[in-house]
C-alpha positions in Angstrom: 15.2 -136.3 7.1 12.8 -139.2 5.9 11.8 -137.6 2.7 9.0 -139.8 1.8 7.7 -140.8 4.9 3.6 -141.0 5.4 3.0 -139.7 8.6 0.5 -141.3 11.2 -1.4 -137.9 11.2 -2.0 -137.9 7.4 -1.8 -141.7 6.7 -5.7 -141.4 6.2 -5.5 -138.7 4.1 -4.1 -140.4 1.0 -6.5 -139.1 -1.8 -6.5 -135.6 -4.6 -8.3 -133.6 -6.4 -8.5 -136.8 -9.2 -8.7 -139.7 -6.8 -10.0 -141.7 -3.7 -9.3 -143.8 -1.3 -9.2 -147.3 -2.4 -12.4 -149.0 -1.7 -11.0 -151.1 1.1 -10.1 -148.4 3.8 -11.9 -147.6 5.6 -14.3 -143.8 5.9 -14.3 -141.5 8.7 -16.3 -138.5 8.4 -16.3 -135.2 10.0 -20.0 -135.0 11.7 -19.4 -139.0 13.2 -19.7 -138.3 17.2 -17.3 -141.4 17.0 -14.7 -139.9 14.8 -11.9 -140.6 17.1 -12.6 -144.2 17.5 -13.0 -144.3 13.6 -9.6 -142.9 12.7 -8.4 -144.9 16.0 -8.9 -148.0 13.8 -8.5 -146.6 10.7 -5.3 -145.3 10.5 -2.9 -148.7 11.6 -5.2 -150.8 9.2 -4.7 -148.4 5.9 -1.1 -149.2 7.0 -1.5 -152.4 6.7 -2.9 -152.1 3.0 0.0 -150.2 2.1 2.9 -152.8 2.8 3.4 -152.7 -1.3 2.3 -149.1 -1.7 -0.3 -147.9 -3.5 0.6 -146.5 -7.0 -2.1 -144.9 -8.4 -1.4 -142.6 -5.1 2.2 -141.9 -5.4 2.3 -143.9 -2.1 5.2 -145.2 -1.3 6.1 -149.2 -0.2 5.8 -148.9 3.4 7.4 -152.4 4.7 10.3 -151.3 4.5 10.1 -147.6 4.0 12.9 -146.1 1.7 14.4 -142.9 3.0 16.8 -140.9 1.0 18.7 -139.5 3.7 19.5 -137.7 7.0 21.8 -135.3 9.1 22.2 -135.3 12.7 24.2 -133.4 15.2 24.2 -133.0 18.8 27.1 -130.1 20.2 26.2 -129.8 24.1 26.3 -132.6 26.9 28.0 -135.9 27.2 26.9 -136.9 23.7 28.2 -134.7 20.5 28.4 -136.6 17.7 27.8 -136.0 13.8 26.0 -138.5 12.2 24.9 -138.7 8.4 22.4 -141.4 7.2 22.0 -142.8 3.5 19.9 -145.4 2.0 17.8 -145.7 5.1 15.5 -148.4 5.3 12.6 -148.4 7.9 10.9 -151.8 9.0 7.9 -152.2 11.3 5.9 -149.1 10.6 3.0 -151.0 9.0 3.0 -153.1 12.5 1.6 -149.8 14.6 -1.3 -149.4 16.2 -2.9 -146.4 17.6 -3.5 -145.8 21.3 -5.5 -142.2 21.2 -6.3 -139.9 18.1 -8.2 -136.6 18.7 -8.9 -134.7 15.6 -10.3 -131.5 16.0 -11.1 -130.3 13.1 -12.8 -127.0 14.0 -9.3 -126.0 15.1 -7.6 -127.4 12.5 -5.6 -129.8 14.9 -4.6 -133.8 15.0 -3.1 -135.0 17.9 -2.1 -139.0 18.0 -0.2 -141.5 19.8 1.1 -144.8 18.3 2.7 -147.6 19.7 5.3 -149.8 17.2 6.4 -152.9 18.6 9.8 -152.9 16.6 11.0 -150.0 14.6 14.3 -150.9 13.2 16.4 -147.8 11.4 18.6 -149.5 9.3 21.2 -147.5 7.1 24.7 -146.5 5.5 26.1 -144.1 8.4 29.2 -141.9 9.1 29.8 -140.4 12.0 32.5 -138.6 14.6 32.5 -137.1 18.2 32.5 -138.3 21.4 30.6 -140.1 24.0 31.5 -139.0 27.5 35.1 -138.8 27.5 35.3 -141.0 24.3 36.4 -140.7 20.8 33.9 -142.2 18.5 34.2 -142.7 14.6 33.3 -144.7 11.8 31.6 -145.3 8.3 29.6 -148.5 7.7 26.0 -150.0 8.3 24.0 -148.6 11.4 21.0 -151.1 12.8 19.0 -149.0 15.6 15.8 -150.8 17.1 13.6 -149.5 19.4 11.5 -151.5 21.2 8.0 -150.9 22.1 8.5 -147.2 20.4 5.6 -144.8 21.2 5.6 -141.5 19.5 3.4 -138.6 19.9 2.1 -136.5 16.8 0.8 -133.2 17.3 -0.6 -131.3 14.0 -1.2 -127.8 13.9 -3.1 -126.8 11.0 -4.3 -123.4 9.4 -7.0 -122.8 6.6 -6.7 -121.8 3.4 -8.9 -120.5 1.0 -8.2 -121.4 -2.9 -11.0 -121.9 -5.7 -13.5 -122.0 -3.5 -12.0 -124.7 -1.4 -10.8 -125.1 2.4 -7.4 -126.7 2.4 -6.0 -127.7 6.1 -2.4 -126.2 5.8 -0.2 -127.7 8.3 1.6 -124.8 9.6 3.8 -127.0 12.7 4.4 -130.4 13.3 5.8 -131.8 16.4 6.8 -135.3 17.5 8.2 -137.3 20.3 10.0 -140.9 21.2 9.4 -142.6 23.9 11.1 -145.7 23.1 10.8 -148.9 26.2 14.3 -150.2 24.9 16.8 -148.7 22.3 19.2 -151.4 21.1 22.4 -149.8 19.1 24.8 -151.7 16.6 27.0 -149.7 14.4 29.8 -152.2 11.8 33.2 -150.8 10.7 34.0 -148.7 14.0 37.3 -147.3 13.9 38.0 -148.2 10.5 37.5 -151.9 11.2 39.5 -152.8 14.3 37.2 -155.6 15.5 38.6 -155.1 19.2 37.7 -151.3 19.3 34.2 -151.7 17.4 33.0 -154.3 19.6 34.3 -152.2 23.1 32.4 -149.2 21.9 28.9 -151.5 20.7 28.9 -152.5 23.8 29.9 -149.3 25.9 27.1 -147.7 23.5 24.0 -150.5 24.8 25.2 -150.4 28.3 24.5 -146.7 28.2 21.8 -146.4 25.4 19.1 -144.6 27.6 22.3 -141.9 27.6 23.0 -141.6 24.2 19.8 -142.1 22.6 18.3 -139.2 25.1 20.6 -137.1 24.1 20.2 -137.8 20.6 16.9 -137.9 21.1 15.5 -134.0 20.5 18.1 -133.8 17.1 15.7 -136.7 15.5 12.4 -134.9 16.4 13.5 -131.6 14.8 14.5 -133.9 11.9 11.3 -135.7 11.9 9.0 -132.9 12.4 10.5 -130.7 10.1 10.3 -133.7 7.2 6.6 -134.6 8.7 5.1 -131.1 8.3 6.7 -131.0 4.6 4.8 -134.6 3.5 1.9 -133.7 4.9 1.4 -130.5 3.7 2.0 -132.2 0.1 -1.3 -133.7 0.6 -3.0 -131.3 2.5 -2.1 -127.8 0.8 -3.4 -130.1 -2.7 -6.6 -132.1 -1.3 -9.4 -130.1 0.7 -10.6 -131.1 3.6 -13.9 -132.1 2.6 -12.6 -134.8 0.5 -9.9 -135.8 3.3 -12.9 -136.1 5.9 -16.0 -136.5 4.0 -18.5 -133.8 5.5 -21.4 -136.7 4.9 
């Protein structure tokens, strides 16, 4: 799914073997007995330095995030649809803030929960099913915002031993949506018939909790599964000590 997205979990975590943190982010380290409250902060405000990316780090631009592309399906319930997503653009990640983080290290686990004000998904989509008893299909540009989006990260790590190093190997990644609102708008509906595509954005809002709830578990897997593979791009390279300086 988003193939270069920087997870909240490892957001912190952008440094190598070669490099560091830029000198403006902020340092948490692993013996602080406020460690919690330090990534707390942390975390949302090395977002905020990353708007433009950071290049020396491979980082990405953040505001928007480009994602390549995703595939989703849902086959059981009222709601089974196909849906592919291209050139997916990302806005209001760098807005987030963090409500809890609890790192234990010792365990090799990071558990967070971050509120986004906006997040709008904005791509190039296909897609064909139904939605209750109704046919839906069409190819075009796909604007889904969620409002007041909180989503739960939960990191489950494993160490690994390599040239005398400890590397934090994410072996699982799990995430949830809990979005407040979930507003839908997808153009070109039924190959363009403005009177059909207008009936079904609307049908699709007046039932979003629906739709989006059903939806809902196929973007986790998604998410996860693209999560755990970032991450462990960082973490399987940088060890731990240099990710969460010991002193």
């Amino acid at each position: 799914m988003f193939v270069k997205v920087i997870s909240f979990g490892v957001v912190f975590s952008l440094v190598n073997a070669q490099y560091s943190l830029p000198e403006d982010f902020t340092r948490c380290r692993q013996k602080d007995a406020k460690l919690n409250d330090c990534l707390k902060s942390a975390v949302p405000d090395a977002l905020r330095r990353m708007k433009e990316g950071i290049s020396s780090l491979s980082v990405p631009q953040m505001e928007p995030l480009h994602v390549s592309g995703i595939n989703i399906e849902s086959g059981a319930g009222p709601v089974v649809i196909t849906q592919n997503y291209k050139n997916i653009k990302l806005h209001g990640l760098t807005d987030s803030i963090l409500t809890t983080y609890k790192a234990d290290l010792k365990n090799y686990r990071l558990r967070t929960d971050s509120l986004t004000p906006k997040m709008e998904f904005i791509a190039d989509y296909v897609m064909k099913g139904r939605i209750l008893v109704l046919p839906i299909q069409g190819k075009g540009i796909a604007n889904i915002t969620m409002v007041n989006l909180v989503v739960k990260h939960d990191l489950i790590g494993e160490p690994v031993q390599r040239d005398g190093q400890t590397y934090m190997h994410m072996k699982d990644y799990k995430v949830k949506f809990i979005p407040e609102k979930v507003v839908l708008h997808f153009s070109n509906l039924f190959n363009g018939d403005k009177r059909l595509g207008e009936n079904m954005n609307a049908f699709l809002n007046e039932n979003s909790d629906l739709v989006f709830n059903e939806l809902k578990e196929s973007y986790e897997k998604a998410l996860s599964s693209v999560f755990q593979d970032v991450t462990n791009k960082i973490f399987d390279k940088v060890p731990m000590n240099k990710i969460f300086p010991e002193e």
